[in-house]
Kinemage of the C-alpha trace (Angstrom):
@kinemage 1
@onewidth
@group {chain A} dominant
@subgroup {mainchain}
@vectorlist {calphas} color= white
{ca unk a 1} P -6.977 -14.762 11.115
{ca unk a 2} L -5.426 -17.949 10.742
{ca unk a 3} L -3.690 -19.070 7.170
{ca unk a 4} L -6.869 -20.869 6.450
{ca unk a 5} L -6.756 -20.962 2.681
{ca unk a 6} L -10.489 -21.626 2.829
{ca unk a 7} L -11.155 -19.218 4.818
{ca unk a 8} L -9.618 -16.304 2.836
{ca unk a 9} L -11.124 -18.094 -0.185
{ca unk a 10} L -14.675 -17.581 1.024
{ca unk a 11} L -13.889 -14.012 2.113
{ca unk a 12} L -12.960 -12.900 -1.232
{ca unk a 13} L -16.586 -13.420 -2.472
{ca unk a 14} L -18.134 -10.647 -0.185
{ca unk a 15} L -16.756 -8.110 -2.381
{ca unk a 16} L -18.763 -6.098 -5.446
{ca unk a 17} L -16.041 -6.001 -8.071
{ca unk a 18} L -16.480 -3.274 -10.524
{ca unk a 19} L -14.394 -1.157 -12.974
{ca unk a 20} L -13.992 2.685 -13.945
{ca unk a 21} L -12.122 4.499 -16.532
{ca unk a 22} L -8.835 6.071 -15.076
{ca unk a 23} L -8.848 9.660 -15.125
{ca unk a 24} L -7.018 10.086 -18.566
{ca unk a 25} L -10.186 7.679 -19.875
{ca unk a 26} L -7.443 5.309 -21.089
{ca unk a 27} L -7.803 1.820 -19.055
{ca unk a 28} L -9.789 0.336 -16.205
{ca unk a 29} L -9.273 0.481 -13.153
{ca unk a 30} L -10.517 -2.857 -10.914
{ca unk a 31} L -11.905 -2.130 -7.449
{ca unk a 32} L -13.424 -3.705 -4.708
{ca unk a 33} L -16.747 -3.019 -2.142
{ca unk a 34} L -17.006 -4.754 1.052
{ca unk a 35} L -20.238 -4.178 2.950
{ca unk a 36} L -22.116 -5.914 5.513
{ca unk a 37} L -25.723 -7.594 3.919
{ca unk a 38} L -28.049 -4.409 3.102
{ca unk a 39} L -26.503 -2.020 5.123
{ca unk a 40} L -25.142 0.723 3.351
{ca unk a 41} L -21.944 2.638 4.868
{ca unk a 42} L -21.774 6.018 6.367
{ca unk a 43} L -17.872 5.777 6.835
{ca unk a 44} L -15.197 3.614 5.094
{ca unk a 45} L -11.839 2.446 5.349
{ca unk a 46} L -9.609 2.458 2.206
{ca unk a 47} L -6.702 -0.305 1.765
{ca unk a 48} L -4.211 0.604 -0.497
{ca unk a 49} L -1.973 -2.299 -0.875
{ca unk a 50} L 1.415 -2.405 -2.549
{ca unk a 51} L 3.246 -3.321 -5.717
{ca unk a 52} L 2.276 -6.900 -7.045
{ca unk a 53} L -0.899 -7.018 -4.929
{ca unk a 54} L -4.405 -7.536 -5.816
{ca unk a 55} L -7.827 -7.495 -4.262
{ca unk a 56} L -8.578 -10.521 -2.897
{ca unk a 57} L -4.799 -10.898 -1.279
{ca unk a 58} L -6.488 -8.983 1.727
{ca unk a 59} L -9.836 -10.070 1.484
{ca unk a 60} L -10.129 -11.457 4.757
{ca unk a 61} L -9.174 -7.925 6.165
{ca unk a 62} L -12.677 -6.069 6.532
{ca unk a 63} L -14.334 -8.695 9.051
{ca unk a 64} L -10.813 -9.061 11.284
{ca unk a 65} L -10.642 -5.694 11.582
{ca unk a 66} L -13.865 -5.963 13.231
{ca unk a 67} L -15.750 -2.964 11.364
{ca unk a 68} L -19.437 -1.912 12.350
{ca unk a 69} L -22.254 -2.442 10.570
{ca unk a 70} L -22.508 1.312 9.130
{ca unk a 71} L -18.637 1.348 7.874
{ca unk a 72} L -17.257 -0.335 4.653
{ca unk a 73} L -14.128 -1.463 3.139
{ca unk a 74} L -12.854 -0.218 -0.098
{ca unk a 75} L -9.637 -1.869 -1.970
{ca unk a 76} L -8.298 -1.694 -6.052
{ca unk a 77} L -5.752 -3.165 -8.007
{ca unk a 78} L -3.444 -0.661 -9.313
{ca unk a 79} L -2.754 0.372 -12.445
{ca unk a 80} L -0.042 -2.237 -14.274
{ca unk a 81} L -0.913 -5.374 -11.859
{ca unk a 82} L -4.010 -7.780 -10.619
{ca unk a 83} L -6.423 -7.516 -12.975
{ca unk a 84} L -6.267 -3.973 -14.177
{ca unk a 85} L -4.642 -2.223 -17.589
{ca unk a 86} L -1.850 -0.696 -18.048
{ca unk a 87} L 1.562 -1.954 -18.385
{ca unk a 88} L 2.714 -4.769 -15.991
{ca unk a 89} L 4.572 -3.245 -12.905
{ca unk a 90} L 5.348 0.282 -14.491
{ca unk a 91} L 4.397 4.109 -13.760
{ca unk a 92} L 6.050 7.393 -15.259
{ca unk a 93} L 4.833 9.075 -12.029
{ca unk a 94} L 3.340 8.244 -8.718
{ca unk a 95} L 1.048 11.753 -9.897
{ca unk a 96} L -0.963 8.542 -11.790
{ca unk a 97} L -1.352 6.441 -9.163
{ca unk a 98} L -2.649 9.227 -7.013
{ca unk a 99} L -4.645 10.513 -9.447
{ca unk a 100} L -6.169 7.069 -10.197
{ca unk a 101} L -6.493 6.139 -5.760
{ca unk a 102} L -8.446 10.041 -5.766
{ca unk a 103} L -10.536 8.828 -8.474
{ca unk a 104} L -11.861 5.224 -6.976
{ca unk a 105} L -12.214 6.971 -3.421
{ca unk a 106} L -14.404 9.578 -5.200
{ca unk a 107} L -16.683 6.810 -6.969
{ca unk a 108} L -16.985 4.173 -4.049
{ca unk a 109} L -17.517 6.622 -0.630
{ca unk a 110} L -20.250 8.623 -2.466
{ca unk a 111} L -18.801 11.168 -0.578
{ca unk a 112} L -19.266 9.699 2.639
{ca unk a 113} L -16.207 10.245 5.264
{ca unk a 114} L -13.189 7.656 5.158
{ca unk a 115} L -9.582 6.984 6.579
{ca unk a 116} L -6.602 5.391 5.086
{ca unk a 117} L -4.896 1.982 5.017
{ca unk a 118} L -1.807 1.266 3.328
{ca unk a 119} L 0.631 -1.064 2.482
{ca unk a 120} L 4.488 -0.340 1.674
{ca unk a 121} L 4.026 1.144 -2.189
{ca unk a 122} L 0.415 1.528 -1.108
{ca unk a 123} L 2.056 4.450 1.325
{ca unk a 124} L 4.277 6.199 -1.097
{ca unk a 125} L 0.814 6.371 -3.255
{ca unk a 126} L -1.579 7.612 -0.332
{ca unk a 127} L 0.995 10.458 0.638
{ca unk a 128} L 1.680 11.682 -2.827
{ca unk a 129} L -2.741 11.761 -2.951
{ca unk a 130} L -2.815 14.243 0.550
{ca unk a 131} L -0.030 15.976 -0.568
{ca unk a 132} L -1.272 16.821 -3.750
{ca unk a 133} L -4.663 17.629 -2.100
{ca unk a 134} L -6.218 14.896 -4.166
{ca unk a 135} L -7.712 13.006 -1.339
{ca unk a 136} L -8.826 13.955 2.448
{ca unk a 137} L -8.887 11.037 4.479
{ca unk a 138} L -9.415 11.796 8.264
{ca unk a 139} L -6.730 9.607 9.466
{ca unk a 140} L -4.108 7.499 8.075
{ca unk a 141} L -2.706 4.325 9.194
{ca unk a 142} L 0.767 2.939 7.053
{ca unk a 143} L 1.945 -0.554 6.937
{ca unk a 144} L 5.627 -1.402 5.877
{ca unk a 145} L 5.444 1.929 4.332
{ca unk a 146} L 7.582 2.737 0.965
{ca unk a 147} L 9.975 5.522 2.060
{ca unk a 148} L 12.969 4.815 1.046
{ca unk a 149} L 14.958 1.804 -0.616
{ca unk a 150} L 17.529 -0.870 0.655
{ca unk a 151} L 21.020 -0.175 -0.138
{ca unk a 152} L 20.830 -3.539 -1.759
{ca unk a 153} L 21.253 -4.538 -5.032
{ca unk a 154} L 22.502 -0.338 -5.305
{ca unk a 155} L 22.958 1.895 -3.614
{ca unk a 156} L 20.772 5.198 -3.178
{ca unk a 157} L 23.458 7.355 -4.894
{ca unk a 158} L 24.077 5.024 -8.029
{ca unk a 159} L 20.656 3.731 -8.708
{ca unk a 160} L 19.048 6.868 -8.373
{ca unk a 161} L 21.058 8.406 -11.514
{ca unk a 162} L 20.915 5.434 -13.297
{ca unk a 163} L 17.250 5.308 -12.980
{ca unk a 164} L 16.851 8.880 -14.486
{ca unk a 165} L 19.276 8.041 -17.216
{ca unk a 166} L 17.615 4.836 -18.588
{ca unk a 167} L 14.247 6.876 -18.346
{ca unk a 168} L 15.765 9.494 -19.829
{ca unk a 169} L 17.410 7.101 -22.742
{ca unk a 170} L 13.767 6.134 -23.891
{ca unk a 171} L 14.351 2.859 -21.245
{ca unk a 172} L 11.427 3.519 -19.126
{ca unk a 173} L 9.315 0.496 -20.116
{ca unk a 174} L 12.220 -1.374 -19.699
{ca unk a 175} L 12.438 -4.404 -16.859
{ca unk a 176} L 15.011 -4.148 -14.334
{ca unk a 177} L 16.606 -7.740 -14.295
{ca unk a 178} L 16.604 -9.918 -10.782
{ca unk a 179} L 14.711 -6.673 -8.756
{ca unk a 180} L 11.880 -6.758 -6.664
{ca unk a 181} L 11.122 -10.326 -7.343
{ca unk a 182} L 10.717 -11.158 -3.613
{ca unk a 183} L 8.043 -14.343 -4.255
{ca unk a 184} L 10.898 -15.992 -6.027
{ca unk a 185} L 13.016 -16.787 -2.896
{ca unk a 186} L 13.025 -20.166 -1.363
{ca unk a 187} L 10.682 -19.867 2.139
{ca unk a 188} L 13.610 -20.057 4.382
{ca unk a 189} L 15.399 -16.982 2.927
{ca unk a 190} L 12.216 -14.930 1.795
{ca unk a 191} L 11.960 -11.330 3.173
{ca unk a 192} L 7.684 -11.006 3.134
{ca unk a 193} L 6.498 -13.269 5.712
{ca unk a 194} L 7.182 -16.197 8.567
{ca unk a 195} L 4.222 -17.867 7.842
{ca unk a 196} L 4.657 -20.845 4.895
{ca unk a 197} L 0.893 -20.927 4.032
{ca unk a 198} L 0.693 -17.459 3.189
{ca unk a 199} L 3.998 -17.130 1.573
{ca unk a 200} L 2.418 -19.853 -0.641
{ca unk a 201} L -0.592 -18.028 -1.408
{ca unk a 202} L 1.945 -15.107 -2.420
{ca unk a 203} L 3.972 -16.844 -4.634
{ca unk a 204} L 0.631 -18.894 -6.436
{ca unk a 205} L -0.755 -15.060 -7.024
{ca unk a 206} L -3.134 -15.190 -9.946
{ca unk a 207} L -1.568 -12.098 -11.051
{ca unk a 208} L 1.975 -12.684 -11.317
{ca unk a 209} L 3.751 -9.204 -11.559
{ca unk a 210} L 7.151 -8.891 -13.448
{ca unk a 211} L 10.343 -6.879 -11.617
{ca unk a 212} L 9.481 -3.095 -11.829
{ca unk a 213} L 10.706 -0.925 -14.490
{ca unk a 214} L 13.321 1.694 -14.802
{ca unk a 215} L 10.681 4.259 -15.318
{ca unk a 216} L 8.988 2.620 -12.088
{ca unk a 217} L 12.479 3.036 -9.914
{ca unk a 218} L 12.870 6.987 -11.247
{ca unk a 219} L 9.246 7.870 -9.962
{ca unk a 220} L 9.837 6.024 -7.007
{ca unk a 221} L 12.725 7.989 -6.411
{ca unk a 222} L 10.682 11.474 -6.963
{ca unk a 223} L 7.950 10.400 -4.837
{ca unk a 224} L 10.493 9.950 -2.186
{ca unk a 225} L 11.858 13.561 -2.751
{ca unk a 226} L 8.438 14.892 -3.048
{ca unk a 227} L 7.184 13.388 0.100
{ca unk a 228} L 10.333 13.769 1.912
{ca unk a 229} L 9.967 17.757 0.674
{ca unk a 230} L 10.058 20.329 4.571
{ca unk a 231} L 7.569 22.411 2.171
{ca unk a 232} L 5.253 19.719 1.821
{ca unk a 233} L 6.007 18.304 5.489
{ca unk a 234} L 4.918 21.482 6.733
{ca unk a 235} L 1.909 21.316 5.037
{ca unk a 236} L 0.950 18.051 6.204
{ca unk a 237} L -1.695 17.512 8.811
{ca unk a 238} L -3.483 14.706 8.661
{ca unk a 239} L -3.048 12.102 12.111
{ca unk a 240} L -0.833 9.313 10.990
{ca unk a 241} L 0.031 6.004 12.736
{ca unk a 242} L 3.038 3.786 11.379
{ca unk a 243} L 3.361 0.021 11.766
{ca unk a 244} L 6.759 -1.913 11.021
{ca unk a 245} L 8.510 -5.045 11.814
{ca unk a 246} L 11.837 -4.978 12.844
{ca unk a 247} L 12.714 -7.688 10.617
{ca unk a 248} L 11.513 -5.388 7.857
{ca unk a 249} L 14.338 -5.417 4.514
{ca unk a 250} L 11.893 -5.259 1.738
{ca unk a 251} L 11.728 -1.351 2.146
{ca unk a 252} L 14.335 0.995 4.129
{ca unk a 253} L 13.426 1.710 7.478
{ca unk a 254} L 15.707 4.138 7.758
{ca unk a 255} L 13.500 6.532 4.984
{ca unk a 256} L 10.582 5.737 7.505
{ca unk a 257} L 12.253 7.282 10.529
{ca unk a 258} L 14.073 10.038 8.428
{ca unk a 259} L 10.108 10.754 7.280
{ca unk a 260} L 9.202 11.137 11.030
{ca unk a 261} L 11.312 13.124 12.037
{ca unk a 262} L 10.435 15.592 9.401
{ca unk a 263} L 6.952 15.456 10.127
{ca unk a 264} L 8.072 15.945 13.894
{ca unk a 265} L 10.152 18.717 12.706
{ca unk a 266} L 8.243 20.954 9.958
{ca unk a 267} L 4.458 19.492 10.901
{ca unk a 268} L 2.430 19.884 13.845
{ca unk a 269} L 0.194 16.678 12.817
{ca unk a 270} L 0.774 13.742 15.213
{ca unk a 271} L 2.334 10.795 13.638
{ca unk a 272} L 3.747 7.599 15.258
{ca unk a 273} L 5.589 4.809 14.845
{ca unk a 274} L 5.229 1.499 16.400
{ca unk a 275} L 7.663 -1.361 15.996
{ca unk a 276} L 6.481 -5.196 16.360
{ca unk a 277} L 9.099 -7.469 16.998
{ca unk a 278} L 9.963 -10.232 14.887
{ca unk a 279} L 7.600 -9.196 11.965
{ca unk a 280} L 8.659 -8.860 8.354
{ca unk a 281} L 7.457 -6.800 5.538
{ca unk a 282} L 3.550 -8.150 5.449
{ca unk a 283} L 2.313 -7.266 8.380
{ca unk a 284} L -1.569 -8.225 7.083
{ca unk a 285} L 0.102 -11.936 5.892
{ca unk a 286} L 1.772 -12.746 8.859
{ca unk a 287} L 1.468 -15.880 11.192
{ca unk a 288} L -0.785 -15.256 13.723
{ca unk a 289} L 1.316 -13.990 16.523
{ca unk a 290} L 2.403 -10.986 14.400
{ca unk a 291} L -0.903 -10.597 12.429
{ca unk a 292} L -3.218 -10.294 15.675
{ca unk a 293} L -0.647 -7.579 16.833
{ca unk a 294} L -1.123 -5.190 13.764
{ca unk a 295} L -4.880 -5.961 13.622
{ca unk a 296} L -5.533 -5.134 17.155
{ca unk a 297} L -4.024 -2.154 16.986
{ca unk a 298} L -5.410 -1.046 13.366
{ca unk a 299} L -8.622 -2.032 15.298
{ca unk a 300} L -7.936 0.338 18.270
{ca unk a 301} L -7.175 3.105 15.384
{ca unk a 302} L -10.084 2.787 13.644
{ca unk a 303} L -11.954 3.215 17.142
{ca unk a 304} L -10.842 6.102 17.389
{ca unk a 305} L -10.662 7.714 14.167
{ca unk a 306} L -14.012 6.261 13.146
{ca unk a 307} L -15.710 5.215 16.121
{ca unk a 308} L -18.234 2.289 15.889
């Protein structure tokens, strides 16, 4: 993939766009189908990208990834941002957004098997899913995952409490000011990507997303403890590979190790974690150096967790 904006343009068109009811039957949900001409899929792989992301961010994805004819590529917006309801960049709990990711899975493999791909919130969201039994993928594969938070603008032991009290206070709904608003940064100081053309394309997003909510920070912060959980380490199984760049300061790299090492200490399912050098937070809009890296070995994954 280059940052052909052309390119990526015509990609987004090979997807079916359709809607369903959320599981409460109070908004729609948007998702996406990518398949190749008449064939129809006997295996997919799910993306599940992150907070402020929509469909057609990735939609160059499903042909670099170099899928076979018989397997298909399923992606959504999430509830509160692209072009699906709810309130702009807010949950009460990540119990939803599983709930809702269960729910499109269900309706777009037609039962057929599937494995995982995520992107940093997209991981926090696909975990809470397993763990909850909600989904079965047969493999997972985690991108910039959301494990934990930077100490910075607070840190972990004040914003956590504050976060519970403002929900608590009847301030869920409410914006936090100046947070999470990483497209805002000038190029040369922005934390997402090194590549200019596709940091433009972020920032021109046709669904711009507000800064999260305090009642988005407090589930955050439950997921983490929920995921984090020995009890539900122990209980997790499922093969899991981890990709990260080592420039990464979008989400806190020390939460992803802390969640290996529980996995290698309370699980016997194999999980790994591979570094690439130089890379920031989006792995999947990266220049080309970086973005070849993570797609060759997502492609090796998917070899052998799908086979061709």
């Amino acid at each position: 993939m280059s940052a052909n904006l052309s390119r990526i343009e015509a990609s987004a068109k090979s997807f079916t766009i359709s809607t369903i009811r959320d599981p409460q039957g109070v908004l729609d949900l948007r998702y996406g189908v990518w398949t190749q001409g008449d064939t129809k899929p006997k295996q997919f792989v799910v993306f599940v990208n992150g907070r402020t992301e929509w469909i057609e961010k990735y939609a160059y994805l499903p042909q670099d990834l170099g899928l076979a004819k018989n397997q298909g590529f399923i992606t959504w917006d999430h509830r509160g941002q692209g072009a699906s309801g709810g309130a702009r960049a807010h949950t009460q709990d990540y119990g939803e957004l599983a709930a809702d990711a269960a729910k499109v899975i269900e309706a777009a493999t037609h039962g057929q098997p599937y494995v995982v791909l995520t992107h940093s919130m997209g991981g926090l969201i696909v975990l809470t899913a397993i763990m909850n039994g909600l989904i079965k993928p047969k493999a997972l594969l985690m991108s910039s995952p959301l494990l934990g938070l930077p100490p910075k603008p607070l840190p972990t032991v004040i914003a956590k409490p504050l976060a519970r009290l403002c929900t608590t206070l009847g301030l869920g709904a409410v914006h936090i000011p100046s947070v999470g608003e990483f497209e805002k940064a000038a190029f040369a100081s922005n934390l997402l990507t090194s590549s200019p053309e596709l940091y433009s394309r972020i920032r021109a997003s046709p669904y711009p997303c507000p800064s999260p909510t305090f009642g988005w920070l407090d589930a955050t912060f439950r997921a983490f403890d929920y995921c984090h959980d020995p009890k539900n380490l122990a209980a997790y199984t499922i093969p899991t590979l981890i990709m990260v760049g080592d420039q990464e300061k979008v989400v806190d790299l020390g939460g992803i190790q802390a969640w290996v090492a529980g996995i290698q200490k309370h699980s016997t399912a194999k999980v790994s974690l591979t570094r690439f050098e130089g890379a920031k937070h989006e792995l999947f809009s990266e220049v080309d150096l970086h973005y070849r890296k993570a797609t060759a070995l997502a492609q090796t994954w998917l070899r052998e967790t799908l086979g061709s």
